[in-house]
N, C-alpha and C positions, 0 to 999 in steps of 0.2 A: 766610362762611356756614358753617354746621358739619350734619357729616354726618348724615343719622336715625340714629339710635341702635340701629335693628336691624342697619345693615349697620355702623357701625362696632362693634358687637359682634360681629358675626361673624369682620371682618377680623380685631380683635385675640385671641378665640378659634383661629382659622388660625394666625395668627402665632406664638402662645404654646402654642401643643397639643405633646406632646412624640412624637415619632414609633415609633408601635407595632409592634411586630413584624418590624422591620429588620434586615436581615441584617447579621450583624456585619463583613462585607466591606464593606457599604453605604456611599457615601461621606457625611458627616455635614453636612446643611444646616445652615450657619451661620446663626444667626438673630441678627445684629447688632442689639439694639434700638433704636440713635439714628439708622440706615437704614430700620428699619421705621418710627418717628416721623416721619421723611421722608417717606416714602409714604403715612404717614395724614395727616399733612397738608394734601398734594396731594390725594388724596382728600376731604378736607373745602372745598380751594378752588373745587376743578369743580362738585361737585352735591352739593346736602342732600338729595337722594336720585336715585342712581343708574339711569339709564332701562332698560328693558329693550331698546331697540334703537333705533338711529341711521340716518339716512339724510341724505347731505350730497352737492352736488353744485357743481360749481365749472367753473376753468378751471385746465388745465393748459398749461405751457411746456415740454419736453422738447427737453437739447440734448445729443446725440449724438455727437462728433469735428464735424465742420465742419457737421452739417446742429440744424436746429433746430425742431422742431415744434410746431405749438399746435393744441389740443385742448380737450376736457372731461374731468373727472374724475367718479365719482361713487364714494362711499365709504360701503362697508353693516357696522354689526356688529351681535351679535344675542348680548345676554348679556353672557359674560366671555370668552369662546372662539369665538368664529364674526363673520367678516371676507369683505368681497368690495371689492373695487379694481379698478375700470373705468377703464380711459383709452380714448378714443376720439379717432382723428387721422385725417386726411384719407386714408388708406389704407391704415388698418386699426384693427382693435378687438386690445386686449388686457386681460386681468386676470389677476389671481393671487386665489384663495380658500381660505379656511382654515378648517376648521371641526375644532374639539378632536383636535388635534394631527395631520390630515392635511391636504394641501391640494395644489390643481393648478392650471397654469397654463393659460393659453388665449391663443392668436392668430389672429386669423379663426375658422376652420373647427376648425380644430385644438387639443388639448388633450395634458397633456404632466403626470403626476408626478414630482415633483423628488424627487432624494436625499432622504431624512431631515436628511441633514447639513445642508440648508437650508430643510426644513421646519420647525427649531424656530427660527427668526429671519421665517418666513412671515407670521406674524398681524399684519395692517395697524397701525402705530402711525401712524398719520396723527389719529385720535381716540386720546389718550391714555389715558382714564381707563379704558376694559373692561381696557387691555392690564395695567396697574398693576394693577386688582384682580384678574385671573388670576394675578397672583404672586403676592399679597398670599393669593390663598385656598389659592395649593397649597403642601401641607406637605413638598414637596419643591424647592422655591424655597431657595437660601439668598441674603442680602440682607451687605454688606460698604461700611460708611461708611469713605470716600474722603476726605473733609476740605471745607473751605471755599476756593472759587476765585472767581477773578474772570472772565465769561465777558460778551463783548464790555462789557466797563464796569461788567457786574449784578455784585454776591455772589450765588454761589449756592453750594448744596447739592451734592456729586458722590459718589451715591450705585453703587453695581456690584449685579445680579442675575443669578442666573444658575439652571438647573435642573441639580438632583443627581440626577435618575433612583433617588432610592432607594429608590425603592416598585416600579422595574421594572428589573432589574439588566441584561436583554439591553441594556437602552439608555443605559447607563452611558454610554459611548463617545461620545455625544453632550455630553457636559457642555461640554464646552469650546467644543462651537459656541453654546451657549444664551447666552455672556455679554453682558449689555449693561451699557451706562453709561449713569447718569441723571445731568441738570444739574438743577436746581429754584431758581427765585427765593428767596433766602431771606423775601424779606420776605411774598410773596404766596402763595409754596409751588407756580405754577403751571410743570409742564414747561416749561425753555426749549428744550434740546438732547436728544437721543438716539444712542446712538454705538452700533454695533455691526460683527461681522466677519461676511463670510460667504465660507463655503467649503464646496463642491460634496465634498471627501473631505476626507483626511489626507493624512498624509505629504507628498512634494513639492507637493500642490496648492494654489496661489497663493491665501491670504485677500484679499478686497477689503470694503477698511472703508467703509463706511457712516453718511453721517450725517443728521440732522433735527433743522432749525431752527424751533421753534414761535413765532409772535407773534401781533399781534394778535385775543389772547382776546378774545369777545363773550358776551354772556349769553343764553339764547337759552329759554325760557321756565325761568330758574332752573339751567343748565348754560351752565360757560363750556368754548367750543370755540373750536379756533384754527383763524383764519380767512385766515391766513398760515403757507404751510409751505417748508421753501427743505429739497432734497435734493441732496446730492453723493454720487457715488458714485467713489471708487478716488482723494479728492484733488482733484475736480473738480466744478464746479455740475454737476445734473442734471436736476432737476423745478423747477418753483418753481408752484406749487399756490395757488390764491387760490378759496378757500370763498365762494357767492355765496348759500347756503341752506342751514339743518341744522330738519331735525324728527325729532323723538324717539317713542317708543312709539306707532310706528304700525302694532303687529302683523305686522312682518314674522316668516317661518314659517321652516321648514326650507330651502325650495326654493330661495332665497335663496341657499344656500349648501351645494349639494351639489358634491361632490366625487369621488364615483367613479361 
């Protein structure tokens, strides 16, 4: 499938725009282009045109040191920037939401903002494609080709992104938690893997990497979403998520996804 042609013009306008007004301390988004061709790619495998908001609802597995839970999942984004992730288990509800770069947790009754330092790893990558074109369209993404690997058996693609904060220098300091790693099918271009760190500060505070295994893609009126997701967290299985329904542009609003 290939992309409408307004949105991959917009991407490759983002991508190719040179950054105005930047403080010459500012760190410099590297714009790899055979990483960004990566990304438009995959962008052209998911949807020939990009929905304005998702709603998926599954089952989830959740296994904890010796205990193991099973649940539902449901999974909301809205745009390029606004995410909500429900799990719900026999004895309690929890989500994490994100909406343009703030986001909070909840469990039961209770609600809780995280660091920064782990709000810029917050935005649900369970649906791939909003999360790819929010880098894709900020001009302060920079984008770094990795090379060609072999990843359970696939070639793929192993692309790095990460945000330079160079349009908002108080947040400089965050770069280094923004980074992820992308895998992509070579031949199909669709997200296999996603790696990242997260960590609550700096200095001595312990990073725990983070990974997401995507497979089987369905088509689902013209977007293919994965409808198998396998999460480990710190080295070890954690979620394993099975997609049973996704519908797209069903006018979900703000309320969706507030946050403070």
């Amino acid at each position: 499938m290939r992309v409408a042609r307004p949105i991959l013009s917009f991407v490759i306008m983002i991508a190719s725009s040179p950054r105005l007004n930047s403080q010459q301390s500012a760190p410099v988004a590297q714009r790899d282009a055979q990483a960004i061709a990566v990304l438009q790619q995959s962008v052209s495998a998911m949807a020939s045109n990009a929905p304005t908001d998702s709603s998926a609802i599954g089952a989830v597995s959740i296994v904890e040191g010796s205990t193991t839970q099973n649940g539902s999942i449901q999974i909301l984004t809205r745009g390029m920037n606004q995410t909500a992730e429900t799990i719900t288990l026999p004895d309690a509800q929890r989500a994490v939401v994100y909406s343009n770069g703030d986001a909070k947790y909840v469990s039961g009754t209770q609600s809780t903002i995280p660091p920064l330092e782990l709000v810029v790893t917050d935005q649900c990558p369970d649906f791939p494609l909003p999360l790819i074109l929010s880098a894709l369209a900020n001009p302060d993404s920079a984008f770094l080709y990795i090379g060609q690997e072999i990843l359970n058996g696939v070639p793929t693609q192993h692309i790095q992104v990460w945000n330079t904060f160079a349009s908002t220098s108080h947040l400089q300091n965050l770069l280094p938690f923004s980074k992820k790693d992308m895998w992509f099918d070579t031949s199909s271009g669709l997200p296999l893997k996603f790696a990242f760190l997260r960590r609550a500060g700096g200095g001595a505070v312990t990073p725990i990497p983070v990974e997401l295994f995507f497979s089987n893609y369905k088509n689902v009126t013209g977007v293919l979403y994965p409808f198998h997701i396998n999460k480990s967290y710190n080295g070890t299985p954690w979620q394993t998520i099975t997609i049973q329904s996704v519908s797209f542009n069903t006018g979900l609003t703000d309320a969706q996804f507030q946050v403070k």
